[in-house]
C-alpha positions as CSV (number, residue, x, y, z in Angstrom):
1,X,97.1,95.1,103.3
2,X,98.9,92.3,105.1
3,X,97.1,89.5,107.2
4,X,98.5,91.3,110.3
5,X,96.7,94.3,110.1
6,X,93.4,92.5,109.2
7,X,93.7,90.9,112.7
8,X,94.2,94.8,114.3
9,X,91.4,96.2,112.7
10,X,88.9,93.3,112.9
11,X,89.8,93.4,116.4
12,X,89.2,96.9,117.5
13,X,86.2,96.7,115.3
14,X,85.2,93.4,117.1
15,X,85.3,94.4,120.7
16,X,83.9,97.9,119.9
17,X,80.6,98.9,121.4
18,X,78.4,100.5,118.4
19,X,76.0,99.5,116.0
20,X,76.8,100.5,111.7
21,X,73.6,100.3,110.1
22,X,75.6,100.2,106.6
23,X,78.6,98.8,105.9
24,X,81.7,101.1,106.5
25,X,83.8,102.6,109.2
26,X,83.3,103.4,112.8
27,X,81.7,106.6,113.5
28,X,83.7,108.5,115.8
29,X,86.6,106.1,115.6
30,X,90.3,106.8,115.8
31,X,91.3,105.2,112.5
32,X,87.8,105.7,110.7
33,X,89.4,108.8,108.9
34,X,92.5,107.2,108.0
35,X,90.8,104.3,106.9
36,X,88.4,106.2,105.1
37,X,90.8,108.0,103.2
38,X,93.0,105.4,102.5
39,X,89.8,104.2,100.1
40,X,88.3,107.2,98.9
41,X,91.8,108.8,97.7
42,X,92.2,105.7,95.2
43,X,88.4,105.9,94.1
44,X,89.2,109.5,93.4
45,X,91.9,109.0,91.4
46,X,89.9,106.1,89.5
47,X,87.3,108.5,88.3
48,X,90.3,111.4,87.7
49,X,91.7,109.0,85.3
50,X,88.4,108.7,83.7
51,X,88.3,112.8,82.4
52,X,85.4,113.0,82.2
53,X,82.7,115.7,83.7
54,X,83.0,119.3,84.7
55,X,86.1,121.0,84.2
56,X,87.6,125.2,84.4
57,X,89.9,125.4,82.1
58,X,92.4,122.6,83.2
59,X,90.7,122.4,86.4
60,X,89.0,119.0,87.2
61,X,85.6,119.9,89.3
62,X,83.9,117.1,88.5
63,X,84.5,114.9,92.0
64,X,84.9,116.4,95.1
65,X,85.1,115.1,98.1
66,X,85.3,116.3,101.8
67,X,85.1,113.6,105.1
68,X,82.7,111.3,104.1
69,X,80.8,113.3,101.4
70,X,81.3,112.9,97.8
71,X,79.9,115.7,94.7
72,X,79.8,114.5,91.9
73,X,79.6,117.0,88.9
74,X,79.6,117.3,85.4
75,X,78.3,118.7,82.1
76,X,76.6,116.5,80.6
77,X,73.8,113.5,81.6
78,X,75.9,110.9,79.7
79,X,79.2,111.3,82.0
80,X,77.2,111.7,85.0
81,X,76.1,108.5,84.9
82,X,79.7,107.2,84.4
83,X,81.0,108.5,87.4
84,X,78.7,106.6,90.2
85,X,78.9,103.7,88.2
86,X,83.1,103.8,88.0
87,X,82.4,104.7,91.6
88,X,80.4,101.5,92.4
89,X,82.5,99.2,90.4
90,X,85.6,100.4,92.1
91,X,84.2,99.3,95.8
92,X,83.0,95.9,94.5
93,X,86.6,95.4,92.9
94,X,88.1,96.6,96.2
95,X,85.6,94.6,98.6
96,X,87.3,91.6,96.6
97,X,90.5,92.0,95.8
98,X,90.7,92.9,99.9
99,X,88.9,89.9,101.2
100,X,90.9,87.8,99.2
């Protein structure tokens, strides 16, 4: 993301009137879902890459995710303790690469 759009978004984010108790997007706001999405699609394909966790046939069930919620699945305790952690690391990698 170019330094341009940085300055939109910390803008609209700066003279907005809400309070975000965690770190993430504006509730309610016009770009929060494209924004969101824009994140979450590349940490789903992250753990897609990973094959790992519950599957049908061909079928990948093991992450699925719909607006801000995210199921994580799987068949055994080992790989469902790979997939929150690839989930984790991804953010931290993306929180740096972005701030950069």
């Amino acid at each position: 993301m170019n330094n341009y759009l940085w300055r939109i978004l910390y803008r609209y984010y700066e003279i907005s009137k809400v309070i975000i108790k965690v770190e993430g997007v504006k509730e309610g706001g016009i770009l929060s879902p494209y924004l969101f999405y824009f994140f979450i699609d590349q940490t789903l394909s992250v753990c897609t890459d990973l094959k790992v966790g519950a599957k049908i046939g061909e079928i990948n069930l093991f992450i699925l995710a719909n607006c801000d919620d995210i199921v994580l699945l799987s068949p055994s305790e080992k790989y469902i303790k790979i997939l929150p952690r690839t989930c984790e690391e991804y953010a931290k990698d993306w929180n740096r690469i972005e701030s950069s």
